[in-house]
N, C-alpha and C positions, 0 to 999 in steps of 0.2 A: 504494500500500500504506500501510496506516494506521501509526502509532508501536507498536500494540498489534499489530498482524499482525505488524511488524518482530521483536519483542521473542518472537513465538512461532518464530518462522520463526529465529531465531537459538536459541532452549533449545532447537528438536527439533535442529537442525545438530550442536550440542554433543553432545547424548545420543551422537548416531552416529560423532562424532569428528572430522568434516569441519573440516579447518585451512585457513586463508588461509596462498598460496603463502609468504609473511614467518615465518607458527608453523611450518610444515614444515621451512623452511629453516634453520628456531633450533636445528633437532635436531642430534644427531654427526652428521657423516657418517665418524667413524672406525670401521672394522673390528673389531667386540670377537671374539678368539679362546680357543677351549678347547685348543690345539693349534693352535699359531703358524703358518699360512702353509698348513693342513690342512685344522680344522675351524670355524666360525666358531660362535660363542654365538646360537641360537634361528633355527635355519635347517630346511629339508630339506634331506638332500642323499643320496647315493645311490652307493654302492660293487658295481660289479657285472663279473663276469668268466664263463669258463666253466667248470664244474665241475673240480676238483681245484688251480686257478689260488692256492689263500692267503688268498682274501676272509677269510674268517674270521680266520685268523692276522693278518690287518693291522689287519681290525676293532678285533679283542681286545688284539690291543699299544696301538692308540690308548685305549682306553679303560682298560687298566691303567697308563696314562702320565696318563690326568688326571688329577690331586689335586685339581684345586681344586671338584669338583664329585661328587655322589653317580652313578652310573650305573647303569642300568638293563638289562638285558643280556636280550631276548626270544631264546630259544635254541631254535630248534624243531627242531632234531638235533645228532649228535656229539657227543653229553652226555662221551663218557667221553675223547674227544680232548681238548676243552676244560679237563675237569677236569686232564690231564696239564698241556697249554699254561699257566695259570694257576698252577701246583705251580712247573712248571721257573722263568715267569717270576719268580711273588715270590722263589723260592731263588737266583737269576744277581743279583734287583735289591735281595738282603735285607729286601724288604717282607714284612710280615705281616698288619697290618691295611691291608684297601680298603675304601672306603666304594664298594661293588662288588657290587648284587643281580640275580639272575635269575630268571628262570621257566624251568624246565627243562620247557614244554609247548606246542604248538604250541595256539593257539586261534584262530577265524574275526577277526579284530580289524577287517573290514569290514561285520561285522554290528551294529548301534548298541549294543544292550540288550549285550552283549559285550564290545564296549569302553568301555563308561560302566563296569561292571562291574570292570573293568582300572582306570580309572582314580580311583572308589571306592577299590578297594583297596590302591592306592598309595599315597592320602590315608590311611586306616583302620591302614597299617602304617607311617605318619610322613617317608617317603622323601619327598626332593621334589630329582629328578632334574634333572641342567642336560645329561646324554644320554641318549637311549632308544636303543637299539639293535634292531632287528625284523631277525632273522637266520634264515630267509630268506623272502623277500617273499610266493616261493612256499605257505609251509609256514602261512604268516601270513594268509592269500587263500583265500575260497573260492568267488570269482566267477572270469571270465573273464578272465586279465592281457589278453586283446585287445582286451577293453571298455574304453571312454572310462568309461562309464556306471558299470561294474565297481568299475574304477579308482578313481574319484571317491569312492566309498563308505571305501575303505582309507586315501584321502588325506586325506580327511574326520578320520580319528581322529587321522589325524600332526598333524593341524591343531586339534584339541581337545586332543590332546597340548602341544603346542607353548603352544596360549594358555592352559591351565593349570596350566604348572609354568615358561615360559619357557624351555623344552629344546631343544633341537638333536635332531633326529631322524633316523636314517641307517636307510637301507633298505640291504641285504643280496640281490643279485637273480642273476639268470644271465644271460646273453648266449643269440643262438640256435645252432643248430644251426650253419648253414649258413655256408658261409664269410665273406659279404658283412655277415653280423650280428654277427660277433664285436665291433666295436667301436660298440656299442651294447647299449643293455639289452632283453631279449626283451618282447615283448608291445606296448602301445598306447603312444601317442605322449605320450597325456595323463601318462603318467609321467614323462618328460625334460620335458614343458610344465610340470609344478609345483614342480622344482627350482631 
């Protein structure tokens, strides 16, 4: 390989980010948390039970307990529980102001033009979220949660999500039916594979 092939073969490696094992190793390898020991800064991760189980209520305590970050709250039902939860919380915790938005509407958010859309209008109204909440994964989906292929499309935005605001993103999901499913989240695998 020539000096000039070398010198190309090293700008395109850059562009794409490719580190030699020494610059990777240069990095933290400490833990940055939004919620000590809970939720970690620019992750996915994924809170899922069976129906009537609290999900939402632990959700929602996590995220009216962040301060140090703006939250984003995708709320695709139980508008009017939450608005109580939220009430009773800031009055027990004598907060008033949160730096605490939501969308009180359930949209396809594994459709692109959709979620580009979402994420537009995040930028457009000045928010720049360190969590996004997608509550629930269900209501958020309008492919098949059994699809890998499905899947990928939803996981797809957590991850445009993610690489354009540096957020932590939590899915909100149900477990199955069946007895053997309870401790695990319902639908395809590729979901527990991208957490």
């Amino acid at each position: 390989m020539s000096g000039t092939d070398e010198v190309v073969a090293k700008a395109i490696s850059h562009q794409l980010g490719i580190q030699t094992i020494d610059e990777f190793l240069s990095g933290s390898s400490t833990v940055p948390w939004l919620i000590d020991a809970w939720i970690q800064e620019n992750c996915l991760m994924m809170v899922h039970g069976p129906s009537g189980s609290g999900k939402t209520f632990l959700v929602l305590d996590w995220c009216l307990r962040t301060k140090q970050c703006s939250v984003l709250y995708l709320a695709g039902e139980g508008h009017q529980g939450m608005r109580t939860r939220v009430r009773a919380w800031q009055q027990h915790h004598g907060v008033n102001l949160l730096d605490f938005h939501i969308l009180p509407s359930a949209i396809e958010l594994d459709q692109r033009k959709i979620a580009d859309r979402l994420i537009d209008e995040i930028y457009e109204l000045g928010i720049s979220p360190g969590l996004v909440v997608i509550d629930t994964l269900h209501r958020y989906f309008s492919g098949d949660e059994n699809s890998a292929k499905d899947a990928k499309s939803l996981l797809d935005t957590c991850g445009k999500l993610m690489h354009s605001y540096g957020c932590t993103v939590v899915l909100v999901h149900h477990t199955g039916l069946a007895a053997d499913a309870q401790t695990r989240a319902r639908g395809s695998s590729a979901w527990r594979g991208a957490l």
